[in-house]
C-alpha positions in Angstrom: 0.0 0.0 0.0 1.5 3.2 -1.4 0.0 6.8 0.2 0.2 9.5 -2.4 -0.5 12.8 -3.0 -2.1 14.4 -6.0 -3.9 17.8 -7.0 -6.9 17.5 -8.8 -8.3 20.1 -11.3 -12.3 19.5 -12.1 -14.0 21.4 -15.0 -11.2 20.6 -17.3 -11.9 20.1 -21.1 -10.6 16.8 -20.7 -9.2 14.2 -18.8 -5.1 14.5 -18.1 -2.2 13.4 -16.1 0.4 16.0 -15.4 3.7 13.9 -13.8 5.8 16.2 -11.2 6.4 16.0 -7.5 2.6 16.1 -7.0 1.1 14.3 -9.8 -1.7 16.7 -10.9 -5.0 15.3 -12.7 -7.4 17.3 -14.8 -11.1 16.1 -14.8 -14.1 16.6 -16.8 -16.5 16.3 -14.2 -17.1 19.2 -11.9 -16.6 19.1 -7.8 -20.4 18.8 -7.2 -22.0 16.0 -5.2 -18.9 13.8 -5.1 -19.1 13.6 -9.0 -15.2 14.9 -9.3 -14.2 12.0 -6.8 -16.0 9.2 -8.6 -14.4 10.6 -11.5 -10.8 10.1 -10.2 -11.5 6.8 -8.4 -12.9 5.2 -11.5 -10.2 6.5 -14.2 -7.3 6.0 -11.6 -8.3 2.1 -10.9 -8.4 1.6 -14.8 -5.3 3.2 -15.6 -3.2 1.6 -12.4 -5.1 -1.7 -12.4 -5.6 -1.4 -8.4 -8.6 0.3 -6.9 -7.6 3.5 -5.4 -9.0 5.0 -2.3 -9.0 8.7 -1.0 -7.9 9.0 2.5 -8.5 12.8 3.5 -9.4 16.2 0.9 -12.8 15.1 -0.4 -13.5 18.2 -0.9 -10.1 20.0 -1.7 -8.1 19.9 -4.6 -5.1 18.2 -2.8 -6.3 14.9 -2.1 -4.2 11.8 -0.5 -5.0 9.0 -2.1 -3.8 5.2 -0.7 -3.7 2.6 -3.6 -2.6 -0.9 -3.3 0.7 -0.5 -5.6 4.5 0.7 -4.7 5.0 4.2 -5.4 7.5 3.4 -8.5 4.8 1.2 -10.2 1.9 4.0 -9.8 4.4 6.7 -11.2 4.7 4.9 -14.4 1.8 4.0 -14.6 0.8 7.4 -14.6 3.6 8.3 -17.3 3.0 6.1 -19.5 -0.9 7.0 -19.8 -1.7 9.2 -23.0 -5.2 9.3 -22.5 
């Protein structure tokens, strides 16, 4: 189990994966009623392969996330997505 940081952008044209210290994830849906979150979970446990879960910031933009991968295997995971 890896803990992780990322920041989260909703209302965003399209879906996206920016790598740096904090990863930082653009998403279509907006922050209203949870839909953001679902968002994220759902499109992170395709993309990693491991269902993600978020541990605190449900409703900020800097969330920390705990998925079930080491934190080398989520990073290029997250690389190597090109949407």
């Amino acid at each position: 189990m890896t803990q992780i940081y990322v920041k989260v952008e909703p209302d965003s044209r399209k879906f996206s994966i920016e790598e740096d210290v904090i990863p930082k994830i653009k998403l279509e849906e907006s922050p209203e009623n949870g839909r953001a979150n679902r968002e994220l979970l759902k499109r992170l446990q395709k993309i990693l392969g491991a269902k993600p879960g978020i541990i605190s910031g449900h409703k900020s933009r800097r969330k920390k996330l705990e998925i079930p991968l080491d934190e080398d295997e989520i990073r290029q995971k997250m690389r190597e997505y090109d949407g």
